[in-house]
N, C-alpha and C positions, 0 to 999 in steps of 0.2 A: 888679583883677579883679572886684573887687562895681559897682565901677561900668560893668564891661562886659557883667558878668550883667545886670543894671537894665535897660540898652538893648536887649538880647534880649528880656528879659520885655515891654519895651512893644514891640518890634516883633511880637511872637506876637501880642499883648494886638490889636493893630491888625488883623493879616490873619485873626482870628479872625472879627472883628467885619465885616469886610469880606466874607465868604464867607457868616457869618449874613445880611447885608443880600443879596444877592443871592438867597442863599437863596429869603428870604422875597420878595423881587421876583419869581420865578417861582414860585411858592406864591399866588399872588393873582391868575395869568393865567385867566381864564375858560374853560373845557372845552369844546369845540364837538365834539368828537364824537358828541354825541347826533345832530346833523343829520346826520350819514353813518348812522347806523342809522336814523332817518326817512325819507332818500331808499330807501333800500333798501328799506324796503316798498311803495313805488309803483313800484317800477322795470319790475315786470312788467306795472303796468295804468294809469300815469299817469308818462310819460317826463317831462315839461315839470313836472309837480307836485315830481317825482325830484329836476326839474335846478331848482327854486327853491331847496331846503331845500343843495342843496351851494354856490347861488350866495349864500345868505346866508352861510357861512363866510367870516368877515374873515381879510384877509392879515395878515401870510404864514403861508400853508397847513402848513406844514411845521412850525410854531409850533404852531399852533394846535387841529390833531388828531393829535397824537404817537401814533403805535401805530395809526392809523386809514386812514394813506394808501392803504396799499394796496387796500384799501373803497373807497376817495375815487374811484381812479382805476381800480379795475374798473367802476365803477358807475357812471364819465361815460366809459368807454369803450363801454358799451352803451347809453347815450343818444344817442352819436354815430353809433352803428350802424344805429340807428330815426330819425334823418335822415339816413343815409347821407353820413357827413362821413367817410370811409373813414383820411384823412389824418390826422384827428383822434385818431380811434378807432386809429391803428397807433402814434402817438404815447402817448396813454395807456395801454396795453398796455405799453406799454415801463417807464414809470414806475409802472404797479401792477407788474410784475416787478419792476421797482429795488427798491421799498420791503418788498414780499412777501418776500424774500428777508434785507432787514435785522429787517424786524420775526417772520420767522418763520412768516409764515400763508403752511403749506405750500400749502394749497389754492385761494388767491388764486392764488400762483406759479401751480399748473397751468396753471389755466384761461386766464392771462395767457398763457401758451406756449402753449396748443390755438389759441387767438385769435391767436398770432405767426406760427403756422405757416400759418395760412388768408390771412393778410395776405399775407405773403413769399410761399409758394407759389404759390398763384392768381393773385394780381396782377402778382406779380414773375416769375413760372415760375424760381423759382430753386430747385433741389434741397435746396440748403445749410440749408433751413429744417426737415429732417426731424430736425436737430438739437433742436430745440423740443420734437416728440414725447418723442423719449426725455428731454429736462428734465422734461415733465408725467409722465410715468410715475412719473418719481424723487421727484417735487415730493410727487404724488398717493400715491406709499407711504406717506413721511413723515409726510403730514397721517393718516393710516389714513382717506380717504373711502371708503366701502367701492364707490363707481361707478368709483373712477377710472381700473380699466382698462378698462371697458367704454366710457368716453368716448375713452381714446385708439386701442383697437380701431376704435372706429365711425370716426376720425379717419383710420386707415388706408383706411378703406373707403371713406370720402368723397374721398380721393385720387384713388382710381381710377374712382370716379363721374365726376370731373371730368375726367381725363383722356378719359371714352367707354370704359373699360375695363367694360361694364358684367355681362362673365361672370365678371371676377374681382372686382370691387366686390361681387355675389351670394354668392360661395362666403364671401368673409369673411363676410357677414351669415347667411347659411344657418347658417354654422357656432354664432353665438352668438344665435341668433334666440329662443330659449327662455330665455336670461341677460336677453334684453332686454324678452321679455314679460312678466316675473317680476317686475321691478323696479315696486315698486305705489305707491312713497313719489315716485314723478316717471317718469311715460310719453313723459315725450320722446323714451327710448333706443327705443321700440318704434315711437312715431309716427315717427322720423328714418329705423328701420329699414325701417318700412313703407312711406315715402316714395322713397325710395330705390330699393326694390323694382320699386314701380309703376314708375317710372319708367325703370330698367334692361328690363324685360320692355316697356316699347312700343318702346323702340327695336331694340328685338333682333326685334320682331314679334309677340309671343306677348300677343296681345290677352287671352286667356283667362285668363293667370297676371296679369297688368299688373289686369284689373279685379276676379280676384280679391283680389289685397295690396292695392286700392284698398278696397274694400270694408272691410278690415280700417283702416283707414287713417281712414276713417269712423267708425267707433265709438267713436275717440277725441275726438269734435268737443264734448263737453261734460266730457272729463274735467278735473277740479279742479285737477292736478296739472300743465295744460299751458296757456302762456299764449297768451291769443285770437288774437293776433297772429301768432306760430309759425305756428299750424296754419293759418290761413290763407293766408300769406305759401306755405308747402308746398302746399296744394290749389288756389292760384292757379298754380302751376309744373307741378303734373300737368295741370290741366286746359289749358296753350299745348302742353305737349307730348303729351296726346293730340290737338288740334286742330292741329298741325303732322303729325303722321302718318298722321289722315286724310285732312288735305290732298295731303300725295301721296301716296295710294292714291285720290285723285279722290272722295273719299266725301264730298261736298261739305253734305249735312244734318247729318253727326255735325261735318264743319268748323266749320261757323258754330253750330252746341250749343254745341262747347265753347269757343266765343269769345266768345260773350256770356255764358257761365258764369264766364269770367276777366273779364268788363268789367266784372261784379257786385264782385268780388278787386281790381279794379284798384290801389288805394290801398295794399294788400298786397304789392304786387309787389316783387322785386327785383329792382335792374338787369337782369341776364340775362333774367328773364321777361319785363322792359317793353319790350325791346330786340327779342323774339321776337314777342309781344303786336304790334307797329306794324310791324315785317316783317312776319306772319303776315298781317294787315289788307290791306295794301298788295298784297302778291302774290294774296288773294282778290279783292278787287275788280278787279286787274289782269285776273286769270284771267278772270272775270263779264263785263268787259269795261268797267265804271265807271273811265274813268281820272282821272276828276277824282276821288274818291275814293281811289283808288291814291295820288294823289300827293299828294291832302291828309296820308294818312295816315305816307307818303315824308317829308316837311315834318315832322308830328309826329317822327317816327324823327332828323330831324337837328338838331330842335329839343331834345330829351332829350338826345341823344348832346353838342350843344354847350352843354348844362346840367350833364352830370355833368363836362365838362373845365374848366369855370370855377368849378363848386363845388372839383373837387381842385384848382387854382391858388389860389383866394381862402385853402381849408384851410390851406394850405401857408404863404400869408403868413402867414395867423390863428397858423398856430403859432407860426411867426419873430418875432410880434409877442409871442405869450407869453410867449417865451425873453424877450425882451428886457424886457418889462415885467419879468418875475420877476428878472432881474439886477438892473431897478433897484429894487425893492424890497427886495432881499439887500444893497445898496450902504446902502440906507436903513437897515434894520434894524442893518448892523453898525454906525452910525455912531450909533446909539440904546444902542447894549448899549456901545460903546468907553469910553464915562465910565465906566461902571458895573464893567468889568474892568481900568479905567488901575493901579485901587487893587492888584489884586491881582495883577496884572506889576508895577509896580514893587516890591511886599512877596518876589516870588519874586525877581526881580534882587538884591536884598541880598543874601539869604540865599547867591542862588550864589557874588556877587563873595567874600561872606566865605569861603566853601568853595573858592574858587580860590585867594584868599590864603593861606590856611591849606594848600592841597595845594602850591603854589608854593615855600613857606617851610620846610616839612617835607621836599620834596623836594630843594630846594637843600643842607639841614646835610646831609641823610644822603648825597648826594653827596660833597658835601666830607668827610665820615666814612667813609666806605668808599674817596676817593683816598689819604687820610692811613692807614688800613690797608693798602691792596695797597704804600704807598711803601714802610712801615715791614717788612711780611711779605720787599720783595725787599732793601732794607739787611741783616737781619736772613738772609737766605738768603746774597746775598754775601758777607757777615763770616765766616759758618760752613765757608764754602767756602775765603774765603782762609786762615783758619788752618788745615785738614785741607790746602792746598796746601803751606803752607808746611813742617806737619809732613813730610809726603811728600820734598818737595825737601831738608830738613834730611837726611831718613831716605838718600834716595838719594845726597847727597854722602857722608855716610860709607861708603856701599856702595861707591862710587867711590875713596874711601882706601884703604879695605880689598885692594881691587885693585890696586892699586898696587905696595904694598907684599909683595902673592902674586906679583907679578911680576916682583921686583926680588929678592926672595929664590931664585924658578927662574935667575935670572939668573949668580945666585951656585953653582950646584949644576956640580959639576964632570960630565963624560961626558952627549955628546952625547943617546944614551938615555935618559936618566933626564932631563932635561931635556923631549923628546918625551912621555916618559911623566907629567910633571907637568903640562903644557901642554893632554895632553888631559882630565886630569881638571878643569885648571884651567876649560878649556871645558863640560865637564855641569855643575859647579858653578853657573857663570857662565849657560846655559840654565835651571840647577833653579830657584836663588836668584834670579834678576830673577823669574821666573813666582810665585815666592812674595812675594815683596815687592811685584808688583802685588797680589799676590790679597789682601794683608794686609786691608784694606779691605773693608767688605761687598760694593764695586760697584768697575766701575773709571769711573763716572759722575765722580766728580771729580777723579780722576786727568787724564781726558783733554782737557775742559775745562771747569773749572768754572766760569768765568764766563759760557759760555755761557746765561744761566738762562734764554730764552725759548722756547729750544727744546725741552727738559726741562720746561717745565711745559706748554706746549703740547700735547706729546704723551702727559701724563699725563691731562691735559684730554681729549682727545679720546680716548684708548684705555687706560681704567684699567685693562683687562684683560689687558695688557703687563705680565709681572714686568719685574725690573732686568737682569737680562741680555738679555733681548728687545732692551730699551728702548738700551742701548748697541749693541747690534748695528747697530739704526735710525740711531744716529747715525753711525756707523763707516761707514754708505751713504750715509748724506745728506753725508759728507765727503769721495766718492767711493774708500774703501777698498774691495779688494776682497775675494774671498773667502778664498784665499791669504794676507792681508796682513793679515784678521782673527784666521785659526786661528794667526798664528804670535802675534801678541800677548797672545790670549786664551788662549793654552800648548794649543788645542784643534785639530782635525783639521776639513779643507776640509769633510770627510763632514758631522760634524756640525754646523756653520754651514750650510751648504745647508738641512739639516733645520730648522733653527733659523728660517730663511728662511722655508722652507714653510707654517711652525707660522703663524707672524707674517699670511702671506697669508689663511690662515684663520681668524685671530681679528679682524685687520680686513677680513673680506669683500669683499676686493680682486678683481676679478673683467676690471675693464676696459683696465686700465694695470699695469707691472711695480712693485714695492715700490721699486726705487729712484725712477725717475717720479713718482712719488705723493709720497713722502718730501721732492721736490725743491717737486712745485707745491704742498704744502700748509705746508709750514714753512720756504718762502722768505722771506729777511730783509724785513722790511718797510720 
C-alpha cells in the first residue's frame, strides 16, 4: 500500500508541474490588444492607418487578442465598407457577432446585427434578415447603450426608404424626430434622419419640405460628432437625387447644378449614387443631343458596374483563401501546443485507467455478493416453505384418519335414520373443519403452492400494496380458478370475491386489460 501511495504522490508531483509549465508558457504570450484600441481611433478619419495597426497583429488572431476580437472584426468590417469590399465586410460581421456574443460585448453584437441585416436585406432582398433587428434590440438592452433603440428604429425606417416606401419611411422618422435631434453626444441619428427626409420629400415632389430638411441637414456639415465622410457620402446622394427629379421635370439648369455639385462628392459616392451619377450623365447629354458623350459616359456606367462584379468575385475568393489560410495556421498552431499537452493527457489517462480498474473491481465482488445473497434469501425461503408444507401435509393426514375412523363408527350404528342423521352432521363438520384447518395458517400462500417462489415475490415487487389475501386471490387467477371455485376454498361467497376483484383493479390502476389478462402477460414463466 505505501508503495502504491509513493506512485500516486509522484504522479500528482508530475501533472502538477506540467500544468505550472504550461501555465507559465501562456503567461509570457505578448498582449496585442492595444493595436485593436489603436486602430479604433482612426477608424473614423484614417481607414488604411486603422487597417496597419490590426495588420500588424501576428497570428493566430484568436491567440493573440483574447477578449478583443470582437473590436478586431467590427473595425475591419468598416474598413471594408470604405472600400467597398461588401463580401468582405458580410463576412466580418458575421465573426464580430461570433466572438461579441462569447466574449459578452453586447454592444459589438448589436451593431454586428444592424450591419447583418443591411447586408442580407438590400443585397440579398431576403426578409429572413429582420431576424437581426430584433437580435440588436436584445443585444443593445443588454449592453444599457442608451441609443440602441433609436438605431434600430432608424433601421426600420431605412427599410422602407429602400424599398421607395417613402410616406411610411416619414411617419417612422416624424414620429422620433425630436429623440433624434436631442442626441448631442453623436448627430448621425439626426443627420440620417434628415437625410432621409430630404430625400423621401423629392421623390414624393414636395420640393418645399425636401430643401427645407435639406437645409437642416446642412447645419450639420462641421459637427464633431459626425464623421467627414458620412456626411458627404449622404449630401453626394441628395444632391443625384435632386438632379434626377429635375431632370424629369425638364428643369435642365437645376439638372446640371446639382450634377456638378455631386462631381465635386464624387469620391464619396456609393454604389447606388455612382450608378445614378453615370445614368444621370448619359441621359443628359443624350437629351442635349452630345451622343458621344452620352456614350462615353454609357462606357463609364458598365465600366463601374463590371468593377463592382469582379471586386465581389475577387472578395469572395479573398475570403476562401482566408478560411484556408486560417485552417492552416490552426493545423500549425495545434501541432505547436501538441507536445506541450502530450504531458498532461497522458498524467489524465492514468488516473482514469486506475479509476476504471478500481470501479471494474468493485463492481465485479459486489455483484457476486448480491448473486450469493438473492441464492441464499431463495434456499432459505424454500426451506421455510417446505417445512410449514410438510407440517400442513402431516396436519392433513391425521385429519384424514380421523375420518376414517367417524365413518366406520356411522357404519356401525344400527337404524337407517340415525345413520342419515350422523352423515349429515358428519358433512358440516367436514365443510367447518377443512375451512378451519386451511385458515390455520396466517395465508393460505403456502398451502397452495409454496414452491412457487417467483410468482410471490414478483408480485410483492411490483404491488406492495396487495395484502395476503389480495395476493392469493391474484394467484388463484393467474391459475385459472374461477370465481365459484375461489369462494368455496377460501370458505367465502362469489359476492365477495368479486369485491375483492374489484378492490385489486384499483389499487393496481388496471384500466386497459381484465386482472386476469394482466395477471397472465406480466408473471408469465420465464
Amino acid at each position: 500500500m505505501l508503495k502504491n501511495h509513493s506512485n500516486l504522490k509522484i504522479i500528482w508531483c508530475c501533472f502538477s508541474l506540467a500544468v505550472c509549465y504550461l501555465s507559465g508558457f501562456s503567461q509570457n504570450k505578448e498582449d496585442y490588444r492595444y493595436l485593436v484600441d489603436s486602430a479604433d481611433l482612426y477608424i473614423d478619419t484614417d481607414s488604411k492607418k486603422a487597417l496597419s495597426f490590426l495588420d500588424s497583429i501576428p497570428n493566430p488572431i484568436e491567440q493573440n487578442i483574447k477578449g478583443k476580437l470582437a473590436d478586431y472584426y467590427a473595425i475591419k468590417s468598416l474598413i471594408h465598407d470604405d472600400y467597398k469590399e461588401y463580401s468582405k465586410m458580410y463576412q466580418c460581421n458575421i465573426l464580430a457577432l461570433k466572438y461579441a456574443e462569447k466574449e459578452k460585448n453586447y454592444k459589438v453584437a448589436g451593431q454586428a446585427s444592424l450591419d447583418l441585416f443591411t447586408n442580407i436585406y438590400f443585397v440579398k432582398k431576403d426578409s429572413s434578415a429582420y431576424k437581426y433587428l430584433v437580435k440588436a434590440k436584445e443585444y443593445f438592452d443588454l449592453s444599457n447603450y442608451p441609443h440602441g433603440v433609436l438605431e434600430v428604429q432608424q433601421m426600420y425606417a431605412y427599410a422602407k426608404f429602400m424599398n421607395r416606401d417613402f410616406n411610411g419611411c416619414n411617419e417612422l422618422i416624424l414620429n422620433h424626430l425630436s429623440e433624434y435631434r436631442s442626441v448631442k453626444d453623436d448627430a448621425y441619428f439626426y443627420m440620417f434622419a434628415t437625410y432621409m427626409l430630404t430625400v423621401n420629400y423629392i421623390f414624393l415632389g414636395n420640393f418645399e419640405e425636401a430643401h427645407n430638411y435639406f437645409k437642416e441637414f446642412k447645419t450639420l456639415k462641421d459637427n464633431p460628432t459626425i464623421a467627414e465622410y458620412n456626411y458627404l457620402s449622404f449630401e453626394a446622394s441628395i444632391d443625384i437625387s435632386l438632379a434626377e427629379q429635375y431632370f424629369n421635370r425638364k428643369q435642365i439648369d437645376s439638372t446640371l447644378y446639382y450634377l456638378k455639385n455631386s462631381t465635386k462628392l464624387k469620391v464619396y459616392m456609393g454604389e447606388d449614387a455612382m450608378k445614378g451619377y453615370y445614368d444621370l450623365y448619359a441621359n443628359f447629354y443624350k437629351n442635349s443631343g452630345d451622343i458621344d458623350k452620352s456614350k462615353a459616359y454609357i462606357d463609364s456606367l458598365m465600366t463601374f458596374k463590371d468593377k463592382i462584379y469582379k471586386n465581389t468575385i475577387n472578395a469572395s475568393f479573398q475570403i476562401n483563401e482566408s478560411l484556408l489560410k486560417t485552417e492552416s495556421e490552426l493545423q500549425s498552431r495545434d501541432k505547436k501546443i501538441f507536445y506541450n499537452e502530450i504531458l498532461v493527457t497522458l498524467l489524465f489517462l492514468v488516473l482514469i485507467l486506475l479509476s476504471v480498474f478500481y470501479f471494474i473491481f468493485y463492481r465485479k465482488h459486489k455483484e457476486k455478493f448480491t448473486s450469493y445473497n438473492k441464492q441464499s434469501s431463495n434456499l432459505s425461503y424454500l426451506k421455510s416453505n417446505n417445512e410449514q408444507l410438510t407440517v400442513k401435509i402431516l396436519g392433513l393426514e391425521g385429519y384424514i384418519r380421523s375420518l376414517k375412523k367417524e365413518v366406520k363408527l356411522i357404519s356401525t350404528i344400527e337404524g337407517l335414520d340415525k345413520q342419515r342423521e350422523q352423515i349429515k352432521n358428519l358433512y358440516k363438520n367436514l365443510h367447518i373443519n377443512s375451512s378451519t384447518l386451511l385458515d390455520k395458517s396466517e395465508s393460505h400462500l403456502d398451502l397452495v403452492n409454496d414452491l412457487n417462489v417467483d410468482f410471490f415475490k414478483k408480485i410483492k415487487e411490483f404491488y406492495p400494496q396487495l395484502n395476503n389475501s389480495e395476493v392469493i386471490i391474484c394467484y388463484y387467477l393467474f391459475i385459472d380458478f374461477k370465481n365459484k371455485e375461489i369462494a368455496v376454498f377460501l370458505n367465502s361467497s362469489v359476492r365477495a370475491i368479486e369485491s375483492k376483484r374489484y378492490r385489486i383493479t384499483k389499487k393496481i390502476n388496471l384500466e386497459d386489460s381484465t386482472l386476469v389478462q394482466h395477471l397472465k402477460d406480466t408473471f408469465k414463466p420465464s
